[in-house]
DSSP file (Angstrom, degrees, kcal/mol; ACC not computed):
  #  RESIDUE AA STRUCTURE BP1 BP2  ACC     N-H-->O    O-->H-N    N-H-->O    O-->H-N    TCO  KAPPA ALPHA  PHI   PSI    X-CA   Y-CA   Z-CA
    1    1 A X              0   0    0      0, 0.0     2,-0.3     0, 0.0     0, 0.0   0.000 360.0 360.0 360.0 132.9   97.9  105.4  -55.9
    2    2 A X        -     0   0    0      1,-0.1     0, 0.0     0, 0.0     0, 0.0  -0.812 360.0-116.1 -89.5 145.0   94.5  106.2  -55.1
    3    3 A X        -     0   0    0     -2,-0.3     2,-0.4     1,-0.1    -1,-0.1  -0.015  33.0-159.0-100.7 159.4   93.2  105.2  -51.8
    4    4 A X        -     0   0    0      0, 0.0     2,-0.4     0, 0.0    -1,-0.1  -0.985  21.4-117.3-137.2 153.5   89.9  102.3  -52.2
    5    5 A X        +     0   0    0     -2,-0.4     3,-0.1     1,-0.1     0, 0.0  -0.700  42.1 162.6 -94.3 130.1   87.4  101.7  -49.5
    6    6 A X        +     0   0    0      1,-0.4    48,-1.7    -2,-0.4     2,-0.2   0.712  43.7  11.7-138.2  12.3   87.5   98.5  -48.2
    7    7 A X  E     -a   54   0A   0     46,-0.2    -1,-0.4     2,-0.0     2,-0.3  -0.983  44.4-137.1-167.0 144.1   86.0   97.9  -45.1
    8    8 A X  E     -a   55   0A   0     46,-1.5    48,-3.7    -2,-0.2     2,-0.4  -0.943  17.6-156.8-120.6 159.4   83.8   99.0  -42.3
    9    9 A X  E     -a   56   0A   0     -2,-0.3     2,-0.4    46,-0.2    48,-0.2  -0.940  15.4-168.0-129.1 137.2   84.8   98.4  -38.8
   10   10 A X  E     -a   57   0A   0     46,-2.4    48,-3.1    -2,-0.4     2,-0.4  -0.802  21.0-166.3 -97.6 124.4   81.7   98.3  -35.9
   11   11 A X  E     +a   58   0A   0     -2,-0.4     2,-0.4    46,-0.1    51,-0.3  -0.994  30.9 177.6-118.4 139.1   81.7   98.3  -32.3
   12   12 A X  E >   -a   59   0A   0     46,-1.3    48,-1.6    -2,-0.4     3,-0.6  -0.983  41.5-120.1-151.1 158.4   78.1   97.2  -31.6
   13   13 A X  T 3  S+     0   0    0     -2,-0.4     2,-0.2    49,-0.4    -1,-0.1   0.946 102.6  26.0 -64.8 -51.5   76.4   96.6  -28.3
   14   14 A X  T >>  -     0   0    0      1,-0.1     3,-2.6    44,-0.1     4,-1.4  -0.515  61.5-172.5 -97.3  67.5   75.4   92.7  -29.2
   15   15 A X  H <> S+     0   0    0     -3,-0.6     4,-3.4     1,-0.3    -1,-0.1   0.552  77.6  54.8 -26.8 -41.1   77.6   91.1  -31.5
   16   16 A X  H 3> S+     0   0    0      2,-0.3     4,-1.3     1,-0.2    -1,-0.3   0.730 110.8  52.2 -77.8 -25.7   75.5   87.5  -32.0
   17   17 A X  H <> S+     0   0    0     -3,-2.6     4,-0.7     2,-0.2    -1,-0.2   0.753 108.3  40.0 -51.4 -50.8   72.7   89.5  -32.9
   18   18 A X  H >X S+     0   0    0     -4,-1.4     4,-2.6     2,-0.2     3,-1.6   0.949 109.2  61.7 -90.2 -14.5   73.9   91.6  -35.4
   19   19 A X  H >< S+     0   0    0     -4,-3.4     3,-0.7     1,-0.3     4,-0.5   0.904 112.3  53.7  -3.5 -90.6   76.1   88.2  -36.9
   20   20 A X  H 3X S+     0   0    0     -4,-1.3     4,-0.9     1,-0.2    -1,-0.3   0.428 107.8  40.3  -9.7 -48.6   72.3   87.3  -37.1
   21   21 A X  H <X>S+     0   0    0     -3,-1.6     4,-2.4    -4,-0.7     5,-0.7   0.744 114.0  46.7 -98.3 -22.1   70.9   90.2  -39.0
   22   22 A X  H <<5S+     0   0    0     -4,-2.6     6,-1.3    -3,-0.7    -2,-0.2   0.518 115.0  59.4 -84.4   6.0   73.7   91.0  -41.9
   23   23 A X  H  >5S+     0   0    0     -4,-0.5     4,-0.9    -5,-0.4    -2,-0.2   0.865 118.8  24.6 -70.1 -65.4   73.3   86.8  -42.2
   24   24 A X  H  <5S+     0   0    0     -4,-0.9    -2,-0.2     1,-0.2    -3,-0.2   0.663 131.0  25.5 -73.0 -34.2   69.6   87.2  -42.9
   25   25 A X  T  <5S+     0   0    0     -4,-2.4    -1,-0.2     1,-0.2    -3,-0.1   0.796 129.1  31.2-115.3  -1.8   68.8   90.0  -44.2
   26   26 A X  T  4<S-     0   0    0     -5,-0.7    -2,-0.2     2,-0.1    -1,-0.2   0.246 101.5-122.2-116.9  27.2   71.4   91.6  -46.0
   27   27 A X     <  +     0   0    0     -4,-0.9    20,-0.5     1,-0.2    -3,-0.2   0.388  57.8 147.6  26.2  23.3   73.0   87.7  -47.0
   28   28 A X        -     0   0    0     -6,-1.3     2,-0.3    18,-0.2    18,-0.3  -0.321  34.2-150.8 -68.6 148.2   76.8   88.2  -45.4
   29   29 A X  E     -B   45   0A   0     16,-2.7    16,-1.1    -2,-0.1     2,-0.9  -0.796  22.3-123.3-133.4 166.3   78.8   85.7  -43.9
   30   30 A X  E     +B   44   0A   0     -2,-0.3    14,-0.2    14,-0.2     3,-0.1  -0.754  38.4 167.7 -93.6 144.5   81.3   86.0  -41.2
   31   31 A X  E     +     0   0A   0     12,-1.3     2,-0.2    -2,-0.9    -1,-0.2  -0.126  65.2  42.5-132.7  30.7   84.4   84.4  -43.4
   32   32 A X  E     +B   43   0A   0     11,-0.7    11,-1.8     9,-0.0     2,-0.3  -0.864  61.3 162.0-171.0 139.0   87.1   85.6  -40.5
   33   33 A X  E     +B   42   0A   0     -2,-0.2     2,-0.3     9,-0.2     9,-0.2  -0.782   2.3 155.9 178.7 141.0   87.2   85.6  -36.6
   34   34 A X  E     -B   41   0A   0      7,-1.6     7,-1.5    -2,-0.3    -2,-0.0  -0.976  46.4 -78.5-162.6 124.6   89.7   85.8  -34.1
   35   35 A X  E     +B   40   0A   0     -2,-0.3     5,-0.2     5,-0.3     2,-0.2   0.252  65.8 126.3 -17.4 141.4   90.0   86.9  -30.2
   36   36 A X  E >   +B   39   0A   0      3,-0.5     3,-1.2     4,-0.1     4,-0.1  -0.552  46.8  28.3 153.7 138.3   90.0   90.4  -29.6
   37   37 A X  T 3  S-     0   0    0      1,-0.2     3,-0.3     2,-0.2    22,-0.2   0.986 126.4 -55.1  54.0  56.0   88.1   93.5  -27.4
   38   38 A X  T 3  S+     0   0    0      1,-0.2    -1,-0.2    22,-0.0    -3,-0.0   0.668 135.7  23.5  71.9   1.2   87.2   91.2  -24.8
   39   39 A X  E <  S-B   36   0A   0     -3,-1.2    -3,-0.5    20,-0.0    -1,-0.2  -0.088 114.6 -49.1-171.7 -88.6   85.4   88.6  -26.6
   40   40 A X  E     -B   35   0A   0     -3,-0.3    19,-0.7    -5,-0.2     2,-0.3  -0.963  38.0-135.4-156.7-178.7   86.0   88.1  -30.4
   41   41 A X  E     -BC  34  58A   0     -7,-1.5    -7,-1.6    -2,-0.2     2,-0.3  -0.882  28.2-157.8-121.6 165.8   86.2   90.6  -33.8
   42   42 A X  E     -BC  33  57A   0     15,-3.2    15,-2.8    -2,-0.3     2,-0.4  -0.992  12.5-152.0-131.5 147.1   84.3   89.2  -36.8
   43   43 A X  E     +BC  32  56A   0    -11,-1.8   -12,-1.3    -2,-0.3   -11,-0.7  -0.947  18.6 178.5-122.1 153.2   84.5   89.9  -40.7
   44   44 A X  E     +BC  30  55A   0     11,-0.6    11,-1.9    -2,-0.4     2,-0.3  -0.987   6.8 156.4-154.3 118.5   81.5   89.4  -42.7
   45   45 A X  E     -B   29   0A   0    -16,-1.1   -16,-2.7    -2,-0.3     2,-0.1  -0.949  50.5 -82.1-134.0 160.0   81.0   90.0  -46.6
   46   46 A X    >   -     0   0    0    -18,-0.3     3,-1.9    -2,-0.3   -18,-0.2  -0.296  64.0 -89.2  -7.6 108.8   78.9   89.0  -49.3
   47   47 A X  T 3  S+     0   0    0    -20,-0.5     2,-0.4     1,-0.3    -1,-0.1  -0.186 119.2  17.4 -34.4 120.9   80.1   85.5  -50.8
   48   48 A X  T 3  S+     0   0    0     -3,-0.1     3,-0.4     1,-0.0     2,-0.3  -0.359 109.3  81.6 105.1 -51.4   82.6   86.3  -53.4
   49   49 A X    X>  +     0   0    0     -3,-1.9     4,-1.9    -2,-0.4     3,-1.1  -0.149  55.8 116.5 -98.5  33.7   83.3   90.0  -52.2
   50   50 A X  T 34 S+     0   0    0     -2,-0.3    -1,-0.2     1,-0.3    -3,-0.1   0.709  89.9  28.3 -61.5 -14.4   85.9   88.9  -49.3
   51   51 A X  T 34 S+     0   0    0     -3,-0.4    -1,-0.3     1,-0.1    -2,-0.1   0.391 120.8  62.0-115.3  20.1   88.9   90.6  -50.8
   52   52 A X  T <4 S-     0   0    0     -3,-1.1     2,-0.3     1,-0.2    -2,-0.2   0.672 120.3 -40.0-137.8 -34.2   86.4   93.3  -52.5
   53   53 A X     <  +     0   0    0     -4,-1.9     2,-0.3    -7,-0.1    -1,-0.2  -0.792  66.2 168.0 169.1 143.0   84.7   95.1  -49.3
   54   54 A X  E     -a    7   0A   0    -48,-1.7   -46,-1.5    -2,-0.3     2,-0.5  -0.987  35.0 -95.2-169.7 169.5   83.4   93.8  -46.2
   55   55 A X  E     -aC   8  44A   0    -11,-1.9     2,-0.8    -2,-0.3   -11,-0.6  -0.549  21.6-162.3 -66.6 104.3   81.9   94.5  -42.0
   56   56 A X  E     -aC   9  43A   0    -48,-3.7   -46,-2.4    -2,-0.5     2,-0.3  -0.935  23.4-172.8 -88.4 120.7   84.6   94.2  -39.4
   57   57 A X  E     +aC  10  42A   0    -15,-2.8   -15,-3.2    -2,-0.8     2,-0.3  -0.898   8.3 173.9-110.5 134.8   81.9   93.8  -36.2
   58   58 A X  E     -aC  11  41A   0    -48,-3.1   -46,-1.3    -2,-0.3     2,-0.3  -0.974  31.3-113.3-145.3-179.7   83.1   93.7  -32.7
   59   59 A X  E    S+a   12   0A   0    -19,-0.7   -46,-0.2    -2,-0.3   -45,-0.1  -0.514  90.3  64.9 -89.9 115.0   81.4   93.6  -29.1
   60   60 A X        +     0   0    0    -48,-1.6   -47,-0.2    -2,-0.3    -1,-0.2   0.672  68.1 121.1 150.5  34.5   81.8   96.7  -27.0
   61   61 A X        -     0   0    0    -49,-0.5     2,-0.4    -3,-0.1   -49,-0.2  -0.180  53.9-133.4-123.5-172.0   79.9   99.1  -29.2
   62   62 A X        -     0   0    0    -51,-0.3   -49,-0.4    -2,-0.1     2,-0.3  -0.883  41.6 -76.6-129.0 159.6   76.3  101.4  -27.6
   63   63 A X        -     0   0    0     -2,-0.4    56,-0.2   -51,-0.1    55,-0.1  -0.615  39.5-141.1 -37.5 101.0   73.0  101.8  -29.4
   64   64 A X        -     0   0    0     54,-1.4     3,-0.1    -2,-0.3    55,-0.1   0.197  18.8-156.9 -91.8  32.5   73.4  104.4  -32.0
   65   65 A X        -     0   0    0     53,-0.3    -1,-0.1     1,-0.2     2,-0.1   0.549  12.8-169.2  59.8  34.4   70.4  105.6  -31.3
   66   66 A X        -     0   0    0     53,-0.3    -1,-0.2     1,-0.1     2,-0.1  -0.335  22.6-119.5 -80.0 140.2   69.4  107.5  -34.7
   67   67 A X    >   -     0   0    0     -3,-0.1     3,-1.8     1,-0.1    -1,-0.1  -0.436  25.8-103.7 -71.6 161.0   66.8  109.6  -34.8
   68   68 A X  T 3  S+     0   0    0      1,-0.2    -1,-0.1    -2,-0.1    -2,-0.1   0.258 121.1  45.7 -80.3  24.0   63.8  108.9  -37.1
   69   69 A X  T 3  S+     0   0    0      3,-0.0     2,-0.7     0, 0.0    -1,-0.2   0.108  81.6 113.9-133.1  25.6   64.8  111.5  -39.3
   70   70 A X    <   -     0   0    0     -3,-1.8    -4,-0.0     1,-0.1     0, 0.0  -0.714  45.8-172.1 -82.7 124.4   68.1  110.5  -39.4
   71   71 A X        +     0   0    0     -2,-0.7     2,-0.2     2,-0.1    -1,-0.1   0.832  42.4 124.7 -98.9 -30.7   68.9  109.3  -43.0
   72   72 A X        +     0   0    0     -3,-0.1    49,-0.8     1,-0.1     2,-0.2   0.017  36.7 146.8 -41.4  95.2   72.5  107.8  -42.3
   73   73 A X  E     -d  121   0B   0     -2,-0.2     2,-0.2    47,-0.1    49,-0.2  -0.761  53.7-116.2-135.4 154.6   72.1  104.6  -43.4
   74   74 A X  E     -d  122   0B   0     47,-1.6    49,-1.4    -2,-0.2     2,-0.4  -0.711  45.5-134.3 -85.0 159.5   74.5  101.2  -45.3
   75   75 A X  E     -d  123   0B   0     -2,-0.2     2,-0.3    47,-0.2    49,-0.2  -0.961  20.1-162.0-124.0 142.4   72.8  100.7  -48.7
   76   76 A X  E     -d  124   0B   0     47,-0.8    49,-1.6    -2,-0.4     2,-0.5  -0.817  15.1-141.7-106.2 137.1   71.9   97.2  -50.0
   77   77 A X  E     -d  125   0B   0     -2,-0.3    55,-0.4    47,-0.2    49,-0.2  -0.959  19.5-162.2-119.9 106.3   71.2   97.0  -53.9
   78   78 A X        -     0   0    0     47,-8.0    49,-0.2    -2,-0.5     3,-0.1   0.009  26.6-130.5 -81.4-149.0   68.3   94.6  -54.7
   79   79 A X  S    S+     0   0    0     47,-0.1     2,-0.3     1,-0.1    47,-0.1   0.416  80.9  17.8 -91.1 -31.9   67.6   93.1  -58.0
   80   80 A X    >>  -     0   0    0     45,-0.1     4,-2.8     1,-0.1     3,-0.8  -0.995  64.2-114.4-162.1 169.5   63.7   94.2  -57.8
   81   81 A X  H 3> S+     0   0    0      1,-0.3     4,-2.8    -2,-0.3    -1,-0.1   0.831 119.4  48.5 -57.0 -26.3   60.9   95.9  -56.6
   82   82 A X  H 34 S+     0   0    0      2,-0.2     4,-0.3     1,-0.1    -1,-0.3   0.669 102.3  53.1 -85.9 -28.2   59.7   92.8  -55.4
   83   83 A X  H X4 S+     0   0    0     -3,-0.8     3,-2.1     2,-0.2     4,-0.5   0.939 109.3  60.9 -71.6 -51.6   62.7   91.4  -53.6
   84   84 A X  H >X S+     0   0    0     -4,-2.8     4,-1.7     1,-0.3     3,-1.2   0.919 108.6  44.1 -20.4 -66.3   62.3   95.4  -51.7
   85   85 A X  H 3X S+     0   0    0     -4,-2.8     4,-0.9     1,-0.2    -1,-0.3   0.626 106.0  59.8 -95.6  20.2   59.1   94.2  -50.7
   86   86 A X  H <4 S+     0   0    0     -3,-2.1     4,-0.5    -4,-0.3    -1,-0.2   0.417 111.2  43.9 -36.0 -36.4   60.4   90.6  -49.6
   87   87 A X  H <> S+     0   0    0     -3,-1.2     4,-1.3    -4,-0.5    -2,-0.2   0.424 106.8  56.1-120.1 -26.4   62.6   92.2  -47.2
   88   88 A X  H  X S+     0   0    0     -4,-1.7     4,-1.6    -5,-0.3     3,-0.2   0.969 108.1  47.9 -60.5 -58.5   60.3   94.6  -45.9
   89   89 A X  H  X S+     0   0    0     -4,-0.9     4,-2.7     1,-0.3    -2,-0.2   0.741 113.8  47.8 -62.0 -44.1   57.6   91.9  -44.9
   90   90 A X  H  > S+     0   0    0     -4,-0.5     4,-1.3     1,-0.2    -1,-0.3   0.971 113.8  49.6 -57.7 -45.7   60.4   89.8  -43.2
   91   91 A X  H  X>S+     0   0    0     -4,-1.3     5,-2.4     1,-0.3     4,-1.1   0.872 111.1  50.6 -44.9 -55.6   61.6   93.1  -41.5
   92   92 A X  H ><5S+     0   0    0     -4,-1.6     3,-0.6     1,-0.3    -1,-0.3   0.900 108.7  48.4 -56.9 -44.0   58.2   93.8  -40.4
   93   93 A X  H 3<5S+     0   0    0     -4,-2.7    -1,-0.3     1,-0.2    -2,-0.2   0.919 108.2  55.3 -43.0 -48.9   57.6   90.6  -39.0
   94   94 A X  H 3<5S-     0   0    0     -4,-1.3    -2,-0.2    -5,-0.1    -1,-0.2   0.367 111.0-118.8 -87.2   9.2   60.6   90.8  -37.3
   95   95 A X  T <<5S+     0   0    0     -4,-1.1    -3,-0.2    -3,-0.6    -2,-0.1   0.664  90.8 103.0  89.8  34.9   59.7   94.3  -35.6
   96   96 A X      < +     0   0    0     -5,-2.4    19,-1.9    -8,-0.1    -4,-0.2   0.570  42.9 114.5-118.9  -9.4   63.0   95.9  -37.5
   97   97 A X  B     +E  114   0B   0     17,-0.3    17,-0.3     1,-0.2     3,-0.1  -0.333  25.9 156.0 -43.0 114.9   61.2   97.8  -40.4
   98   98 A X        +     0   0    0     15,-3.9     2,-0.4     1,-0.3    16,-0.2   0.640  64.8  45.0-133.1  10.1   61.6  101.4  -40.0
   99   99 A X  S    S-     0   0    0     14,-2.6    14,-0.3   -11,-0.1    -1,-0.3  -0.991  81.0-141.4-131.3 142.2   61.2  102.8  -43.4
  100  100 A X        -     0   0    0     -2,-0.4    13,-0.3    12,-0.2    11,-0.1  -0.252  51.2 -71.4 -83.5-165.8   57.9  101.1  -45.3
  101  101 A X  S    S+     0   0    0     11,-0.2     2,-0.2     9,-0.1    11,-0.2  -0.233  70.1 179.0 -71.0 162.5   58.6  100.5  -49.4
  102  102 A X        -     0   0    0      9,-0.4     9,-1.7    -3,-0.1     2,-0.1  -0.764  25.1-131.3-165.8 139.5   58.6  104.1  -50.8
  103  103 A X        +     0   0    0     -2,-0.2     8,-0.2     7,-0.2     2,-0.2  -0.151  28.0 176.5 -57.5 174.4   59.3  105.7  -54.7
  104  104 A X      > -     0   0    0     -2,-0.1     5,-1.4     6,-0.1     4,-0.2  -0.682  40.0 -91.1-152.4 140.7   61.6  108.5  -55.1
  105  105 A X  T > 5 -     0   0    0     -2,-0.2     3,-2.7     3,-0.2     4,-0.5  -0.077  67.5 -60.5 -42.5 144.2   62.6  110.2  -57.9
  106  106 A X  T 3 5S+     0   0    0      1,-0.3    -1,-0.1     2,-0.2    22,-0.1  -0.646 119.8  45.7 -74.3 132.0   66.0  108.7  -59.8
  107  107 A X  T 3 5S+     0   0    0     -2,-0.3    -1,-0.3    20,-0.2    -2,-0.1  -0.920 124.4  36.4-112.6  23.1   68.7  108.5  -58.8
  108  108 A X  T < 5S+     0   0    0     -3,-2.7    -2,-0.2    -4,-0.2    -3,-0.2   0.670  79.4 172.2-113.8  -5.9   67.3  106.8  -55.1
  109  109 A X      < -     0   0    0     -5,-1.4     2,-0.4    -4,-0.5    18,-0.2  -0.043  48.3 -14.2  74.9-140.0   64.2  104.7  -56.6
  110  110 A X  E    S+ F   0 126B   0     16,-2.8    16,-2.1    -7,-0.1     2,-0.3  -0.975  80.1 140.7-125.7 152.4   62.1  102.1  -54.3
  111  111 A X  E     - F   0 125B   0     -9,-1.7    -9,-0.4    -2,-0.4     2,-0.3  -0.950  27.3-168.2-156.8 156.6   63.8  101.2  -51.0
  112  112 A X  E     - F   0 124B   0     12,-1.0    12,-2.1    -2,-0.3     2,-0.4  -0.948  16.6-129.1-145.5 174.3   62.9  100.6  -47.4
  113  113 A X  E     - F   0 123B   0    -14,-0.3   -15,-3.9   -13,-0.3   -14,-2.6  -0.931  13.2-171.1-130.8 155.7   64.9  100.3  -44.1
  114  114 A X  E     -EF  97 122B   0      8,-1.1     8,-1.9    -2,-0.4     2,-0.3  -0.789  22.8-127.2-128.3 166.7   65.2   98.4  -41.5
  115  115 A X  E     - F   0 121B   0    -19,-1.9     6,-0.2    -2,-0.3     2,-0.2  -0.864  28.9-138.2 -98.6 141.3   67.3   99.0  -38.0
  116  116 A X  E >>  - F   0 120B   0      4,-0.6     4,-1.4    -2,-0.3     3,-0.7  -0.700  35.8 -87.8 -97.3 170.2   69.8   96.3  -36.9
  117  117 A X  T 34 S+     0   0    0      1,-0.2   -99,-0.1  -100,-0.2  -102,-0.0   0.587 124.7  52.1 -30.9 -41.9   70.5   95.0  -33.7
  118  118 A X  T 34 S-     0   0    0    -55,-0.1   -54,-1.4  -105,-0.1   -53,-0.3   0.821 122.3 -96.6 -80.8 -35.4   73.4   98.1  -32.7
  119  119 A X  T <4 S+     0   0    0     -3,-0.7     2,-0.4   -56,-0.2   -53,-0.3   0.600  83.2 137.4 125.2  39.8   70.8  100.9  -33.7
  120  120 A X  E  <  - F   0 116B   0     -4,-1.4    -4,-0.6   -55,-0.1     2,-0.3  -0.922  46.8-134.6-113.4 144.8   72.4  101.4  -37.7
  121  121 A X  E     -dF  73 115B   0    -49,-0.8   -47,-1.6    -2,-0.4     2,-0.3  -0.741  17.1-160.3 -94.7 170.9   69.8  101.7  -40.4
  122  122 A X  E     -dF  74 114B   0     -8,-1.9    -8,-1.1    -2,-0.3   -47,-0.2  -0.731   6.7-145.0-149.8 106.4   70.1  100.0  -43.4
  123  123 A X  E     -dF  75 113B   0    -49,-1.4   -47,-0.8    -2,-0.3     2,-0.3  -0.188   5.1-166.4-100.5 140.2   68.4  100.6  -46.9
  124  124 A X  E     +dF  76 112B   0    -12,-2.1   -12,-1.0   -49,-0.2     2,-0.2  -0.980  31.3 159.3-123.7 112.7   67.4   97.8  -49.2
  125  125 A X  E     -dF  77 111B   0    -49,-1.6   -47,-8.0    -2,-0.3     2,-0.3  -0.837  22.9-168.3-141.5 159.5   66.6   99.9  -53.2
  126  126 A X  E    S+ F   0 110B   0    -16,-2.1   -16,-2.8    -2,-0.2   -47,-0.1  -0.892  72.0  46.8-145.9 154.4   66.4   98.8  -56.6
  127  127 A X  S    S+     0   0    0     -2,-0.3     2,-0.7     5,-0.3   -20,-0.2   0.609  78.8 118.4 106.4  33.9   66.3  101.2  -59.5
  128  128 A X  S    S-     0   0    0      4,-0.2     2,-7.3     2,-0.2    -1,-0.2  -0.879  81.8-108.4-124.0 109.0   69.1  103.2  -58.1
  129  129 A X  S    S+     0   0    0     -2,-0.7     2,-0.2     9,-0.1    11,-0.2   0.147  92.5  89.3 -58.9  60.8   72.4  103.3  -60.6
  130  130 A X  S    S-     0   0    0     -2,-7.3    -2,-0.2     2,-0.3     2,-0.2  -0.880  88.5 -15.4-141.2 111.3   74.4  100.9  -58.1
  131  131 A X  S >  S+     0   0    0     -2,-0.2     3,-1.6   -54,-0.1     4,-0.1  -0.452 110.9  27.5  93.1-144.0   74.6   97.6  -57.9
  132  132 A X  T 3  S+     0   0    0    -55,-0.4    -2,-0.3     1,-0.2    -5,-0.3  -0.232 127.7   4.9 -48.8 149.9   72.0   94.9  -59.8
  133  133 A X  T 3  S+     0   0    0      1,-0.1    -1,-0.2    -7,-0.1     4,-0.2   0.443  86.7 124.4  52.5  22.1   70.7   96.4  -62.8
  134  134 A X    <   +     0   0    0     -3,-1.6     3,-0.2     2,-0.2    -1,-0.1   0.629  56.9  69.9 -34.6 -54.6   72.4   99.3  -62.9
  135  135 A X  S    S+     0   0    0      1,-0.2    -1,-0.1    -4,-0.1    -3,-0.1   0.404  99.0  63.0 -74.9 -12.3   74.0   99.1  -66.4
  136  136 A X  S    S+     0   0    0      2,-0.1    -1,-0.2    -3,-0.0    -2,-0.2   0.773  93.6  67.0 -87.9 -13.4   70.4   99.6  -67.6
  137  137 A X  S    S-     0   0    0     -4,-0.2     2,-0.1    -3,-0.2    -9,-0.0  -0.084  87.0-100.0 -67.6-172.4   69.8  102.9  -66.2
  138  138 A X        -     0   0    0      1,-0.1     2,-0.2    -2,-0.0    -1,-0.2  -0.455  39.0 -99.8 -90.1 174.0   71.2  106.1  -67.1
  139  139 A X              0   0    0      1,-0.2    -1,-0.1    -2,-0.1    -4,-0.0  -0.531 360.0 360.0-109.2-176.4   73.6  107.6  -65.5
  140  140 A X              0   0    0     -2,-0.2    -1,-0.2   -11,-0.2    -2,-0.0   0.605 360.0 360.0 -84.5 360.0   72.9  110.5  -62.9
């Protein structure tokens, strides 16, 4: 059997916060939560993709502190250039922005990033052959 990824598990410095930012910006929902590490652990996917990949978040975690040329980032797959900059504007509003809209050559498209509450970055792209609209590019 080959092994399948199905989950990532967080320790993050304010839990309710980040709940709060994979609700809003990246549209996950906690669909599991149970006592544990002093407070409670939470599981959070995409609607539909509970049994398919998903966040375990729990409270006890530090600021991970990436530097700004640190690329290590979760990736989000929009649908368009236009949802990219949808997501930017909220970001920016909400003082979390930390990469503006940008091109790059296929296969990484237009994307920007934002920071969440724990200190993680997180990439929002479309044109990249993963996730919507995918099956219309080529492949890399």
């Amino acid at each position: 059997m080959r092994p399948t990824l199905t989950h990532l598990a967080l320790h993050v410095p304010d839990l309710d916060a980040c709940i709060e930012f994979y609700s809003e910006f990246c549209g996950m929902r906690v669909f599991h939560e149970r006592a544990g590490k002093g407070s409670r652990i939470v599981w959070m996917a995409e609607p539909g993709k509970e049994q398919t990949f998903i966040f375990v978040i729990m409270p006890g975690g530090m600021d991970r502190g990436l530097a700004a040329n640190d690329y290590s980032h979760f990736g989000f797959a929009l649908s368009s250039r236009d949802e990219v900059d949808a997501i930017a504007d909220r970001a920016r509003e909400a003082g979390c922005l930390i990469w503006e809209p940008r091109d790059e050559p296929y296969p990484v498209g237009y994307y920007c990033g934002l920071r969440d509450p724990a200190g993680n970055y997180v990439e929002f792209s479309y044109g990249q052959p993963l996730g919507p609209g995918a099956e219309e590019l080529p492949a890399p």
